[in-house]
N, C-alpha and C positions, 0 to 999 in steps of 0.2 A: 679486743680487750685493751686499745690505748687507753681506754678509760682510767686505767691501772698504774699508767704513769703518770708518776710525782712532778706535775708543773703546776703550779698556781699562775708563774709568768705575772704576781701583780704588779712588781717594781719596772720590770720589762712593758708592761701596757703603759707606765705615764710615762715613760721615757720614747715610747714608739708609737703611741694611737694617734691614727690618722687622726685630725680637726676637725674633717666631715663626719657623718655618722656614715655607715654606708647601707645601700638600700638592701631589705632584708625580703625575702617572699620563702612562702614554703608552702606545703598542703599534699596531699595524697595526690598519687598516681593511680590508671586504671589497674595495673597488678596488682594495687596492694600497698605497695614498699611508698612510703614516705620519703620527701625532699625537700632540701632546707639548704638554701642560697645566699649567699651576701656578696655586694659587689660596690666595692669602694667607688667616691666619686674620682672620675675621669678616665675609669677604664671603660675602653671602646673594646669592639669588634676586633679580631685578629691580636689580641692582649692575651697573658696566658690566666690559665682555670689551676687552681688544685683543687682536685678529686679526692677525697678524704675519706679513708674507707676503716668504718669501725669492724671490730675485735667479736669473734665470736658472743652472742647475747642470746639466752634464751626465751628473753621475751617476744610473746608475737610482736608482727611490727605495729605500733597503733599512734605513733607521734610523732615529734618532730625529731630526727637526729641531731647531735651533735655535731659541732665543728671541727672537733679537734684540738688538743692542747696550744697549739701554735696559731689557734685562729686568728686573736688581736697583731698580731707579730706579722702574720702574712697578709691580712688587711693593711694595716697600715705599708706594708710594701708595697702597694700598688695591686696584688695578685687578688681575683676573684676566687670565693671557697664557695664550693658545694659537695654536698656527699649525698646519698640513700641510705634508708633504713634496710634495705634489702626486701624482698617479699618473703624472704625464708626465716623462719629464726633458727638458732641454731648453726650447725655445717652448712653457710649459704653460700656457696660456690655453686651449687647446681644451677642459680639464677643470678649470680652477682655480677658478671659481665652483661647480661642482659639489663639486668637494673643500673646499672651504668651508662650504657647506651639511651637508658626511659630519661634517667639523669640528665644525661648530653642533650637530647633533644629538649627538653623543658627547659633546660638553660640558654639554649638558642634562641627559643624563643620570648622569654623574660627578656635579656640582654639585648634581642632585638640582629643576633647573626653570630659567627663561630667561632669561639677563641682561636688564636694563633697556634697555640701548643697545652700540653695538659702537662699538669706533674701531679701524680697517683701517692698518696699519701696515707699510711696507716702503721699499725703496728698489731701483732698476733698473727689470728686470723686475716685481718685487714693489712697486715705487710705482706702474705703472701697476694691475695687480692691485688696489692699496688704492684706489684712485681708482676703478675699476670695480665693486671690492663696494660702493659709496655706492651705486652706481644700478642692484642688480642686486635681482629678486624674493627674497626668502624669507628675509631676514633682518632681527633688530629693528632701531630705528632708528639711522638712524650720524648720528653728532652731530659729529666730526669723523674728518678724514684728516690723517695728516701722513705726505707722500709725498715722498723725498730719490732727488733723479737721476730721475724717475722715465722710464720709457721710454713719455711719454704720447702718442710720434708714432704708437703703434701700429705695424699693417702698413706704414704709411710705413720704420718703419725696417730692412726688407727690403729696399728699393729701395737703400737704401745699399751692403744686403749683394750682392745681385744685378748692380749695376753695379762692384763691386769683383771679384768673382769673373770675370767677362765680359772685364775688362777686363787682369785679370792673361794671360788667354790673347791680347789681342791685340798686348800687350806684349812677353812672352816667348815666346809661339810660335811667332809668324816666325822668331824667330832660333835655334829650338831650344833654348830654354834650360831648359824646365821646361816640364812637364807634370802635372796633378792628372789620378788616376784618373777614367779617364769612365765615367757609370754610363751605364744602360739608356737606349737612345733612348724616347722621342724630347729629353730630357734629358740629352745628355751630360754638361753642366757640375753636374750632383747625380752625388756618389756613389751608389753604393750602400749602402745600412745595415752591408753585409757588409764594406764599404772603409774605414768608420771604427773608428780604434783603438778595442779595449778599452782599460779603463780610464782615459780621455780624461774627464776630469772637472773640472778647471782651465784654462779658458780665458785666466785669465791669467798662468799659469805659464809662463813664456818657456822655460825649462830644459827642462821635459815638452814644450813646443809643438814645439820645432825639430826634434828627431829625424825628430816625424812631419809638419814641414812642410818634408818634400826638396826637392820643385819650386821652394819659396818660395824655397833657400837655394841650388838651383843658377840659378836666374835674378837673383837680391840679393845673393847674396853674405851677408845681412843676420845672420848671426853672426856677423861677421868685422870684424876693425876695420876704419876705414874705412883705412888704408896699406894693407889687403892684397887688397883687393877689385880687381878690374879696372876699368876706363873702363866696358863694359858693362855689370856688373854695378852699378854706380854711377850710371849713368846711367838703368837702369830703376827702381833702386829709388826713386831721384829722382821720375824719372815718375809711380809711383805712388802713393806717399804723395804729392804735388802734387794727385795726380787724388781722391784719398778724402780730403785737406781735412787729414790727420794730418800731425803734423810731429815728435811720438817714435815712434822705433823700435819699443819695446816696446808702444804700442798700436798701430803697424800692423802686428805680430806678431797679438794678440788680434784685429784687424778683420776679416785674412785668415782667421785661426782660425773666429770666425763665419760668413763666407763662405763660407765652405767646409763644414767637420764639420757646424755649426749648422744653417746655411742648407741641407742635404742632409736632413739629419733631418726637418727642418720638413717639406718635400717630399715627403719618401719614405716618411715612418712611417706606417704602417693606421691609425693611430688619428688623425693629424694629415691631411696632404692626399693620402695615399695614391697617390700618383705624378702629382698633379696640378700644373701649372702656375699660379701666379697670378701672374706677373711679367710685366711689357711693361716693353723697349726700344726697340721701334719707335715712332717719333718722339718721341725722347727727344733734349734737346738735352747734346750733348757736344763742343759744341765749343771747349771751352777747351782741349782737346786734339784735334788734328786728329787725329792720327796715331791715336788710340785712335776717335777718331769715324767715320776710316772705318776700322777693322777690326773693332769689335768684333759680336757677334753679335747680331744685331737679332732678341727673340725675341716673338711674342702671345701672352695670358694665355688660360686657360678661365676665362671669365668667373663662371663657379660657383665656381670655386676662388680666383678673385681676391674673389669677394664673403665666402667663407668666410674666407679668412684677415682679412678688413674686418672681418667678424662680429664674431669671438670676438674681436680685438683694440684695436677703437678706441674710446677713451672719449667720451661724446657728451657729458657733464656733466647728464644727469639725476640730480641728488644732491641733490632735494627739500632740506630745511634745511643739510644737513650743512655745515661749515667748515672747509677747507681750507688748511693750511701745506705749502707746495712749495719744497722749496729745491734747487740746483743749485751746483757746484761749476764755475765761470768756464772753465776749460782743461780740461773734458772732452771726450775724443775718441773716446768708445766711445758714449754715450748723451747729444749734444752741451745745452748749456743752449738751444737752437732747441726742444727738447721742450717748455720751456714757453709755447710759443705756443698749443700745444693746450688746455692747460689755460687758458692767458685766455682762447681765443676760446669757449669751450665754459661756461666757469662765470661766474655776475654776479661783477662787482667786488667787492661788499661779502659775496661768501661766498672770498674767498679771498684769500690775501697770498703773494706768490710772491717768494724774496728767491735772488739769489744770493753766494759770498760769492769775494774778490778772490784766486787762488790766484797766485803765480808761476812754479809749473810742475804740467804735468798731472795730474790722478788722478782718477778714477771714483769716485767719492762719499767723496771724500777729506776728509771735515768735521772736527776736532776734536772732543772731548769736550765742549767749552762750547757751540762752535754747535750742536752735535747736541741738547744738555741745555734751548739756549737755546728753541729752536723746539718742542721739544715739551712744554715749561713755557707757550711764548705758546699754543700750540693746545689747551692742559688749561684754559688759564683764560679764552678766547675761547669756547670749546665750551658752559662751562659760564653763561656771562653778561656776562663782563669786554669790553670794548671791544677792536674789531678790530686786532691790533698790526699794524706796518706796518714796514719794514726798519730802519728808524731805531731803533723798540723793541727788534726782535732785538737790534738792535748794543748798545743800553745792557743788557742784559739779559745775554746772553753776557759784557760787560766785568763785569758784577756778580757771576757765580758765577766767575769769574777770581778776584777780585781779595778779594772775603769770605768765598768756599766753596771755594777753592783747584783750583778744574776748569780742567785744561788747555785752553790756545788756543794759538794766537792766535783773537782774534775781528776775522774779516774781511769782515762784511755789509757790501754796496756799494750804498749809496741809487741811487747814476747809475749802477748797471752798466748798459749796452748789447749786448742781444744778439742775436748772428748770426743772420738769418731759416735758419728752419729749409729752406726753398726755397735757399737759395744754397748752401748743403751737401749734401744730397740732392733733387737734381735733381728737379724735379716731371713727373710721367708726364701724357700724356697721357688726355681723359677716358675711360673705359672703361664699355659698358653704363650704367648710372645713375650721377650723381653729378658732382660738375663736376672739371675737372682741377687740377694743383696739389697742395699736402698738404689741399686745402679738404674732406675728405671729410668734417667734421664742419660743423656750422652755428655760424656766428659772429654771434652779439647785436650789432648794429648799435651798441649804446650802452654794449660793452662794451671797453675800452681794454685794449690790450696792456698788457704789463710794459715796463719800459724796452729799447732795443735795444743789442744788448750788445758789450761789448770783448772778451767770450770768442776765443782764438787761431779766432785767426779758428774668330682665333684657334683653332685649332684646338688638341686634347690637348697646347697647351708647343711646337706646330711649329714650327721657328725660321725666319725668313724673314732669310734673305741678303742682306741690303741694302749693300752692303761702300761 
């Protein structure tokens, strides 16, 4: 979802575009997944690649991707960009490291032999993505990542999805207010593939969502101002957003949207878990809302399917040298700043600087041009030798291409940010088959110190057991 971030970068392109144009190639691979290459003039063989990895997108793949917010900026650096559309749309970690590797090899041979080193590049979905190509086989070596928002709770942040879904039925159920199609047992709360809209491709397009979120709008009322809504409908929608930690509208429009299309996909598609279950709510504690504690559907995971979806998506921070800049946006409520805990427990201190920066109201990798410029100016020159910058440096750094190179900000890096454990927002499950309970599914270096904590706003086959 870099898409999402606020950079236009126009003033930054006359002030830095390379004079050559550079050579562009793209076209379909045999998987499927689409590839889109630029490679400025005089970069040879053994020169570095950025891997640029887009943000969850529900459209199949069928074009060319994107480059990147930062694409003009890293061209004219010298640095070759290419990314993949993925072959999955959707949750595409089940194939993103493979598509990656399709990537690498089509860029060998375009380029004519093998970059020196990679720097994996994205933000959302595609920052965790960049974070897991550091420590994934088959690739030269990554020297850095710089990953924005990145979704590095993994499979944890399904649990978010699955107890929002659950819990919208036991809100609005009782009372008849709304209902989402049910798909095939033993599953009812996944649609069907067959029940999600075509061309459902913006998840956070409110306009496009509401049509097809009926259930959401006769149990919320949440189109409607709030004079015209009823007590009821006021009252759940309350509820709800209470219960999923959200407090705009408009992302708990996208949250539902996830929970539902998203989180169906994940589940139901042949290539992803194919009607498998990996979610547990039984004995999951919910009781900051009784009323949803006892209604909601207590369900057990297949533990193969709970371990598959673990697999392909949790960063363990095996990232041999590489150095890492993670930054997060304060008042995110789709991919909350709690993701970067994963990333401190997981990676040493001195390979990573993780900053957030002070927003006043919500957005999803909502950076300016400066901080965006700021962080991966500090990660070009960390990567390459220069001393490890630390929130402080962003913030002088970002005020520097403000105020000499004329790049939009504000520049809001926050030394004492404090942010919300990722466990107070999405509830931690209990332990399942291997691994302890909690979001602890990764291993935490005893000697390695969180980020600050933050001010951010605030089993059988899926069988459901009825615990009411």
């Amino acid at each position: 979802m870099l898409r999402y971030v606020t950079s236009a970068l126009g003033l930054l392109m006359l002030a830095l575009a390379s004079p050559a144009r550079p050579a562009e190639f793209s076209g379909e691979l045999g998987s499927g997944a689409w590839y889109h290459v630029e490679i400025p003039d005089g970069w040879q063989p053994g020169d570095t690649l950025v891997l640029y990895q887009h943000g969850l997108d529900f459209t199949p793949p069928s074009n060319t991707p994107g480059l990147g917010p930062l694409r003009d900026v890293m061209l004219s650096e010298g640095y070759a960009v290419a990314a993949t559309s993925y072959q999955e749309r959707g949750w595409a970690l089940f194939t993103a490291m493979d598509d990656n590797r399709d990537l690498l090899a089509k860029f060998e041979d375009i380029a004519g032999g093998a970059p020196g080193d990679v720097v994996p590049f994205g933000g959302s979905m595609g920052g965790l993505t960049a974070l897991k190509l550091a420590e994934a086989e088959g690739f030269p070596p990554v020297k850095g990542v710089y990953a924005l928002c990145p979704a590095a709770g993994g499979a944890r942040l399904w649990d978010a999805g699955i107890d929002l879904r659950l819990a919208f039925d036991a809100v609005c159920g009782p009372d008849g207010a709304g209902a989402f199609p049910e798909g095939d047992p033993p599953m009812p709360w996944a649609m069907n593939l067959s029940d999600i809209p075509n061309g459902l491709n913006d998840l956070f397009d409110y306009a496009d969502l509401i049509p097809v979120l009926v259930p959401l709008e006769q149990c919320t009322g949440i189109s409607l101002p709030p004079a015209l809504r009823n007590d009821a409908m006021q009252r759940r929608l309350d509820q709800l957003m209470a219960f999923a930690h959200v407090t705009d509208e408009n992302f708990f429009v996208t949250n539902i949207a996830y929970a539902t299309f998203a989180l169906s996909d994940l589940v139901r598609a042949p290539e992803k878990l194919d009607g498998h279950n990996p979610f547990m709510t039984v004995g999951v504690d919910y009781s900051s809302d009784p009323e949803i504690a006892a209604n909601i559907l207590r369900i057990r995971p297949e533990p193969f399917a709970a371990e598959k979806l673990h697999e392909v998506s949790d960063f363990h921070g095996a990232v041999g040298s590489a150095k890492i800049i993670s930054m997060h946006t304060s008042e995110d409520q789709l991919v909350v700043p709690g993701n970067e805990e994963f990333v401190a427990d997981a990676v040493p201190a001195n390979q990573r600087t993780i900053a957030i920066v002070d927003e006043d109201s919500p957005t999803h990798c909502g950076f300016t041009d400066a901080e965006g410029l700021a962080g991966w100016e500090a990660l070009r020159a960390w990567k390459d030798g220069a001393p490890q910058p630390d929130v402080a440096d962003l913030q002088q750094a970002c005020e520097t291409l403000m105020t000499s190179d004329g790049i939009d900000g504000p520049c809001r890096f926050d030394p004492n940010a404090q942010i919300v454990p990722f466990d107070d927002i999405v509830r931690p499950r209990p332990a399942i088959a291997a691994g302890p309970p909690g979001h602890s599914r990764h291993a935490s270096p005893s000697a390695t110190p969180r980020p600050a904590r933050t001010r951010a706003s605030e089993a059988m086959h899926g069988t459901a057991a009825l615990e009411r």
